[in-house]
Structure formats: structure tokens, C-alpha cells
C-alpha positions in Angstrom: 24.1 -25.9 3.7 21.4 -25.1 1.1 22.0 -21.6 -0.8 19.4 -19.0 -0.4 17.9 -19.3 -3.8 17.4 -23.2 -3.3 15.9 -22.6 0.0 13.8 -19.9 -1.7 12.7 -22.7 -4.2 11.6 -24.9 -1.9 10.1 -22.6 0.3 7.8 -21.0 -2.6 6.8 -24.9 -3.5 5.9 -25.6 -0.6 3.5 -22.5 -0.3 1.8 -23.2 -3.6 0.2 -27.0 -1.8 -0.7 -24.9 1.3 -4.4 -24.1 1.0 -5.1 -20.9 3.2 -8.5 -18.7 3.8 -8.2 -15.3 2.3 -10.4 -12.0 2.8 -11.7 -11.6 -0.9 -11.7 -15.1 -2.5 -11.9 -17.7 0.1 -9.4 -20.6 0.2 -6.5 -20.2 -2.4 -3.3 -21.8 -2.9 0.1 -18.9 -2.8 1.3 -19.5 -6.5 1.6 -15.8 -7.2 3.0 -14.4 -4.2 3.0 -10.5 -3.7 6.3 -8.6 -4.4 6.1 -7.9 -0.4 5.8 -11.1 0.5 8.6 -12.3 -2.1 10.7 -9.1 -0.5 10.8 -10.2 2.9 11.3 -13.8 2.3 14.3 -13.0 0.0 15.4 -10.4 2.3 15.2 -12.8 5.5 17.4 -15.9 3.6 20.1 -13.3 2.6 20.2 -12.1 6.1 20.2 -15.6 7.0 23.1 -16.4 5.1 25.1 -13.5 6.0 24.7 -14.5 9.9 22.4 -11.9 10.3 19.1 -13.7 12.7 16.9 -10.6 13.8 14.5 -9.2 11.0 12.7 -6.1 12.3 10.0 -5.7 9.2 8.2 -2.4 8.9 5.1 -2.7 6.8 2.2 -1.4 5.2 -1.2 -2.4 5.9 -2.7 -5.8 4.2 1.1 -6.7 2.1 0.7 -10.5 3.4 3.3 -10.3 5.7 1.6 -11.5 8.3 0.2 -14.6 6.1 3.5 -15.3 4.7 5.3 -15.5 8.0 2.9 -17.9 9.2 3.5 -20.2 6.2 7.3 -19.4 6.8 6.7 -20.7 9.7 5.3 -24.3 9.2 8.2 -24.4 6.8 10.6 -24.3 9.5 8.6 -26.7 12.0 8.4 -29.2 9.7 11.7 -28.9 7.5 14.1 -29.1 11.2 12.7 -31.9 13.5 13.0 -30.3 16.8 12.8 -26.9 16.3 11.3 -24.9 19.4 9.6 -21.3 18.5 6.9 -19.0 19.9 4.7 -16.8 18.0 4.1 -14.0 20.1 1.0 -11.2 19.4 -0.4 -8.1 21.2 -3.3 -9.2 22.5 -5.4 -12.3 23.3 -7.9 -12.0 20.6 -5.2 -12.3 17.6 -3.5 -15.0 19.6 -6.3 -17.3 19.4 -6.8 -15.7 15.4 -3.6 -16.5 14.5 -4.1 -20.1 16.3 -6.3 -21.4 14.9 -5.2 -19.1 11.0 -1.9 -21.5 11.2 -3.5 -24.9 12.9 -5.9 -25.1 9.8 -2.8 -24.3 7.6 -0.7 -26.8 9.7 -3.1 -30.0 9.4 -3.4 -29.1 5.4 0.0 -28.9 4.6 0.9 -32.2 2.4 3.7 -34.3 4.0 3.1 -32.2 7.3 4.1 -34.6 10.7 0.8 -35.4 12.7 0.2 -32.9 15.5 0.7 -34.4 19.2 -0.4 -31.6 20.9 -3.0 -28.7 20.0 -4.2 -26.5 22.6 -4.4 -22.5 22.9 -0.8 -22.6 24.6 1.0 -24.4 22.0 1.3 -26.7 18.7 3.1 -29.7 19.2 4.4 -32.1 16.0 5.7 -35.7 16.4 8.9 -34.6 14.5 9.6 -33.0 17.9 9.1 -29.3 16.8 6.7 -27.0 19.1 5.4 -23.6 18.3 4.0 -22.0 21.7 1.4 -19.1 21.5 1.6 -15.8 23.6 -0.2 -12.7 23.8 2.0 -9.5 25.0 -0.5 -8.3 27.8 0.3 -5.5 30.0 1.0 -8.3 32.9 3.0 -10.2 31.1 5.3 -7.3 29.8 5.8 -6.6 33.6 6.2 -9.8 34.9 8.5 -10.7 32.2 6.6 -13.6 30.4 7.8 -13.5 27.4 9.2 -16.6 26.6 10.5 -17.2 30.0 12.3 -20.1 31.3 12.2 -21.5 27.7 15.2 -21.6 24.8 13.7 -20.5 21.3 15.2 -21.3 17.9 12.4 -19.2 16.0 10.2 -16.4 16.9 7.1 -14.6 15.2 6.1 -11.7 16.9 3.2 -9.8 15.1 2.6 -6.4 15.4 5.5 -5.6 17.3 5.1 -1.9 17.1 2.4 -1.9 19.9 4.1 -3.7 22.5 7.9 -4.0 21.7 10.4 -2.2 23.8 14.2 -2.1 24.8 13.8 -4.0 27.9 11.6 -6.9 25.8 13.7 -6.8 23.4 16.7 -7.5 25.5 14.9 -9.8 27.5 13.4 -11.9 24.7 17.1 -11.9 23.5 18.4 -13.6 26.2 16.3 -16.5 25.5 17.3 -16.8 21.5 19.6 -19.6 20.9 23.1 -19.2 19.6 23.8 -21.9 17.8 21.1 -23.8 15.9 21.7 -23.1 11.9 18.8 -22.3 11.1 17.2 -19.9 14.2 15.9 -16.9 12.5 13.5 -14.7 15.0 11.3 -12.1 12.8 9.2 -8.6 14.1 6.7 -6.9 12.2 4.1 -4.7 12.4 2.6 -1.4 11.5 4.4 1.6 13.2 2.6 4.1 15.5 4.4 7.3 15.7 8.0 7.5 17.3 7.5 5.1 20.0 10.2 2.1 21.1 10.2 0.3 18.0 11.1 3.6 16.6 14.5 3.4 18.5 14.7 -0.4 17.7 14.3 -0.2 13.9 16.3 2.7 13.6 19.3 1.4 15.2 19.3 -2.0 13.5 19.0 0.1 9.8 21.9 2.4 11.3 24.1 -0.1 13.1 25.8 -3.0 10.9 27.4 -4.3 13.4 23.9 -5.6 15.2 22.6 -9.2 14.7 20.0 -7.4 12.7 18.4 -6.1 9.7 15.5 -3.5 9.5 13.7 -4.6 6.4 10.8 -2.0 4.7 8.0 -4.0 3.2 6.3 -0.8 1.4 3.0 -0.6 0.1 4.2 0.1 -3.4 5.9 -3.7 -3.5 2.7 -4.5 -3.7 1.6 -4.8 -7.2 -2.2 -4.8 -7.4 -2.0 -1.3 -5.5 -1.9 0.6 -8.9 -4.8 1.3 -10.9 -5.0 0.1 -14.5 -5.1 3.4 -17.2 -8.0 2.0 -18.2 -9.8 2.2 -15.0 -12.4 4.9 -13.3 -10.2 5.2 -10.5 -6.8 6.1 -12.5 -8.5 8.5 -15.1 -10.4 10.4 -11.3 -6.8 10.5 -9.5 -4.5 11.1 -11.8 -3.7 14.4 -13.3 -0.1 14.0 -15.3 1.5 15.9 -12.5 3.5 15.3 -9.1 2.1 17.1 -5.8 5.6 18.3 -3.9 5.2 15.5 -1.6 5.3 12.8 -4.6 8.6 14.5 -6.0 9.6 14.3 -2.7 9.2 10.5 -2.8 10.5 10.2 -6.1 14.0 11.2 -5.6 14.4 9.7 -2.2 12.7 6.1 -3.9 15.7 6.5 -6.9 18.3 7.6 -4.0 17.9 4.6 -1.7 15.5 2.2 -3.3 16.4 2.3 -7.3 12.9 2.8 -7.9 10.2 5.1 -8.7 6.4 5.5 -8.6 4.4 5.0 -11.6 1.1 7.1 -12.6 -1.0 4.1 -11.8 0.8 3.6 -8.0 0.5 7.1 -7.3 -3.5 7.2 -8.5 -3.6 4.5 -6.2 -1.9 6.2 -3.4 -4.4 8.9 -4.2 -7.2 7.5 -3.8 -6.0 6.1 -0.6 -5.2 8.8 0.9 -8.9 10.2 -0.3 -11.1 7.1 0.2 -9.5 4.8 2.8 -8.1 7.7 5.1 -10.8 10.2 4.6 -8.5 12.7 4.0 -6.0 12.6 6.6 -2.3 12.3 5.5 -0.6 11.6 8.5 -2.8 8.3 8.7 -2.2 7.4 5.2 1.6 7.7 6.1 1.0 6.0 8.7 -0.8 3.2 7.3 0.8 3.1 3.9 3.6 4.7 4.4 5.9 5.5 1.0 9.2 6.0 2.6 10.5 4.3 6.3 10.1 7.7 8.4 7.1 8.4 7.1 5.2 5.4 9.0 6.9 6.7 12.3 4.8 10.2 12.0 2.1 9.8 14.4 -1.7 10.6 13.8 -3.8 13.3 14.3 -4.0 16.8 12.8 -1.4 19.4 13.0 -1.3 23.0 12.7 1.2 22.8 9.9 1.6 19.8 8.0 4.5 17.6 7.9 5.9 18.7 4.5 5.1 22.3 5.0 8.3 21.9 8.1 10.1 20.0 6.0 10.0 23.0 3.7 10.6 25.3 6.4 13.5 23.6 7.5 15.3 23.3 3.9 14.7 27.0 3.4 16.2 28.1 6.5 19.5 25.8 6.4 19.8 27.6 2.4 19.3 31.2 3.4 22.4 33.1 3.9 23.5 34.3 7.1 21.5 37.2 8.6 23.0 40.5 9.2 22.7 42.1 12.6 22.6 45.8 13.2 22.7 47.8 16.5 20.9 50.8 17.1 21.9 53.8 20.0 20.0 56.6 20.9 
């Protein structure tokens, strides 16, 4: 069996021949990737080769996870002849985007089997692989479509936060096979508040004994999201200090990451929070969210906000036990 940096190898070559349509410049070719991308790719093949198959992903908003999963995918249906996956999303719409996002990629690919079948139910290669598409509508969540009657070696489901939940979960489960060498079943998405895939993150990141990993594709992987010194943006946003949220992220990003911010991330993060979420915090954290639970917070305004409880909280576990006094008449 190849090792994981091998696979890595040839899964970054591969990318680099794949032409794919991007928002800001058009058609491109991969040969840079993102430090998100390269994160859950690297993080997925170590899984992989410790036996671990599920890889719940928690992201930020426009890392390329998305667009590298897709490509990871057409690795896979190409690479092992045979292999028999879904990519499952939450509605119909991004069904048919993310159709016809991956046929294109699929008939460009150089060395790529010939399609035999190409409908809006499935993508069908003469190698024998098959890829079927399905959307995770409320009738199908109660009827139990997902991926029924059918084994699955690989699995894509996009933006599992908004339609993920224990029972799906167990019952998409059920269908994942046990023995191919190289089944590897991926969720990702965007949290929204405390919901199922809450529970379901949480308890892969807290349980090792699962068949799965909670990975965190953050925002700050990302390395265009920092503003040069030279720039406008970085000389408007950043002030040479930390708010109390920032040190707040700093010390928990050196705790469990080994990492911290830079002046040029957290201008960016600034002008986030200021531009792109119009103020709002809780969206920003939502959307961009700087450490795992701060994604799970859900939207809307608040009477206090979330670090003023946080405060709250610290200072009453530290104050010293109150004294109680009776009084008689």
C-alpha cells in the first residue's frame, strides 16, 4: 500500500492537469493549493492510514473545500476501477451545480476513463466506477433515501450541517462498506448553531475510539486572508493591539493548534467582521469562525454578547466563596 505522502504526491499532480472554473479568474489549473485545501487532504490520508474512514470537516466559508473534495473525488473514481460512491447535497439546486461543477472537471481530466453513463442521477465510467447524485430533501430524510438499497465505498456529502442528523448518520452508515482499502466517506459544511452536527462533530473530536475524525479547516489556513502591511486595508484595521476576544484566540490557537494570528490575519479578520458581516459577530463566528465552538454559536443578536458570558463565567468560578449572614428580629 502506497504511503500517505506518495499518495499525497500523486494526488496534488493530478490536480495541477485538472482545469476547473473559479469565481475570480476563470479556468485555472490547482498548482498552488490553499493551506485548507492542503490541510484536509493531508489530514484525510493520515486518517486513512491510521484506519480511521469518516472525516466530519468543519469549515469556513470559500476555503476550497468544497472544490478540492470534488477533485478528490475523480481521483478516487479513476485511480480504483470499480469504486461505487454518492455525493450527496442539501438541496436540488446544488445537486445539479455540483453535477455538472465535477462532469466538466471529469471529461477534462487527462487519462480519465470515457463516461458510460451521464445523467442527473449518476456518473458512470467504463472502468466500472459510479458516482450517484442526491439531494437531502425533507422527503427523502423521512423516507430514508439516502443511499438506500445500495453499498458505497466513498461518499461526499456537502454542507452536512443543514441536513445531517443521528438517525442519517446511522443510517447512511449502514450502507458504508467494510472492507474496500480505500473507502473513505467525507462531511463538510458550514455549521449553524448547536444543531445535530453539533452532537456529531463533537463526539468524533471527543471519542477516539470512533471510526472518525473531526477535522477544522479554519479560515486563517487560508493564506490570502491577511492583508499585506503595505495595503489600505491593513494600515485602516489594524491598530498594534489585541481586542479581549483576539487574546482570547491567541492562547487557545498556541494551546491546541501551535499557532497564532498575525497583524495582517487579524486586519483581515477585522475587516470581515466590519465589511462582509456588517457588524455582526456572531455571523462572522459563524461564518469564519477562529476557533471550532465558535462556528457552533448561532446568529442573531443577543442582549449580552458571547464573550461578555464568557467573562462572567471566569469571574464567578475565581471569586471566593460568599459569606452568608442571618438576621433575627
Amino acid at each position: 500500500m502506497a504511503s500517505v505522502k506518495q499518495i499525497e504526491t500523486d494526488f496534488w499532480a493530478f490536480v495541477a492537469k485538472v482545469p476547473v472554473a473559479s469565481r475570480d479568474h476563470g479556468i485555472i489549473y490547482i498548482t498552488r493549493p490553499w493551506g485548507t485545501q492542503k490541510y484536509i487532504i493531508r489530514k484525510i490520508l493520515e486518517g486513512q492510514a491510521r484506519g480511521i474512514r469518516q472525516h466530519l470537516v468543519h469549515k469556513g466559508r470559500q476555503v476550497g473545500a468544497s472544490l478540492i473534495l470534488q477533485l478528490w473525488t475523480a481521483y478516487l473514481m479513476f485511480k480504483h476501477p470499480g469504486f461505487q460512491g454518492a455525493c450527496i447535497t442539501d438541496d436540488d439546486e446544488n445537486r445539479e451545480y455540483f453535477r455538472d461543477v465535477f462532469t466538466q472537471m471529469a471529461l477534462a481530466a487527462p487519462g480519465a476513463p470515457l463516461l458510460r453513463i451521464k445523467n442527473k442521477n449518476q456518473l458512470a465510467w467504463e472502468n466500472g466506477s459510479r458516482l450517484l447524485y442526491q439531494f437531502a430533501g425533507i422527503r427523502e430524510r423521512r423516507r430514508q433515501k439516502l443511499g438506500v438499497g445500495r453499498g458505497l465505498a466513498f461518499l461526499h456529502a456537502t454542507e452536512a450541517p443543514l441536513w445531517v442528523s443521528a438517525s442519517i448518520m446511522a443510517y447512511l452508515r449502514s450502507a458504508f462498506s467494510k472492507e474496500h482499502e480505500a473507502r473513505c466517506y467525507v462531511f463538510e459544511g458550514t455549521p449553524r448553531g448547536r444543531n445535530d452536527w453539533y452532537d456529531i462533530w463533537t463526539e468524533a473530536n471527543e471519542n477516539a475510539k470512533l471510526e472518525a475524525q473531526a477535522l477544522f479547516a479554519a479560515w486563517w489556513l487560508r493564506e490570502d486572508y491577511a492583508f499585506p502591511k503595505s495595503s489600505a486595508e491593513f494600515k485602516k484595521y489594524w491598530d498594534h493591539r489585541f481586542t479581549v476576544p483576539e487574546r482570547r484566540w491567541q492562547r487557545e490557537l498556541e494551546r491546541r493548534f501551535h499557532t497564532t494570528l498575525r497583524p495582517e490575519q487579524i486586519a483581515w479578520r477585522r475587516w470581515y467582521l466590519a465589511e462582509q458581516a456588517e457588524g455582526d459577530a456572531r455571523l462572522a463566528d459563524q461564518e469564519m469562525a477562529t476557533l471550532p465552538e465558535d462556528g457552533f454559536e448561532a446568529t442573531g443578536q443577543s442582549f449580552l454578547a458571547v464573550e461578555a458570558v464568557r467573562r462572567c463565567r471566569r469571574a464567578v468560578a475565581a471569586a471566593p466563596a460568599p459569606q452568608h449572614w442571618r438576621y433575627e428580629y
